[in-house]
Phi, psi and omega in degrees: 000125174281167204249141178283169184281116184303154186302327181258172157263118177265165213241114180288137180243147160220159203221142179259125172218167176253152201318312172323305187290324163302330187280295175330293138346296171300317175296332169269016174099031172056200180321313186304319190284353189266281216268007137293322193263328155300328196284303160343273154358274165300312183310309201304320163333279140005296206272309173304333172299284220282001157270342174282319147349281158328310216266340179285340217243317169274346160291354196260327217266344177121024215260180186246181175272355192254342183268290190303320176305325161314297203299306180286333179065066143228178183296184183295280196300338158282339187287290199323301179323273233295330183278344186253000000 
């Protein structure tokens, strides 16, 4: 059965592992599981800018840090990083 055409072209790469690490790589599915863990991975990226965003943006607006940690169900202290 042929494998349909990827959006891009892909590039042969090579990566140095020792055969244990390669056996591993393969059981968790190989190539297909690497560019399935990246894509996760950037989506995930994504969605935290654009809630650090938010959180920048009701802090700008007066919300205290203690209301927005509510709001977002993050810690105190993660509100803190991200507004100072």
């Amino acid at each position: 059965m042929p494998r349909p055409k990827p959006p891009a072209p892909l590039i042969v790469r090579s990566v140095r592992m020792t055969e244990a690490q390669w056996l591993a790589f393969n059981a968790l599915g190989g190539s297909d599981w690497l560019r399935n863990r990246i894509d996760k991975l950037r989506a995930a990226g994504v969605a935290k800018r654009e809630r650090n965003n938010r959180i920048r943006k009701a802090h700008a607006m007066g919300m205290s840090q203690v209301d927005i940690s509510k709001q977002f169900g993050v810690d105190r202290t993660t509100v803190w990083r991200i507004v100072t």
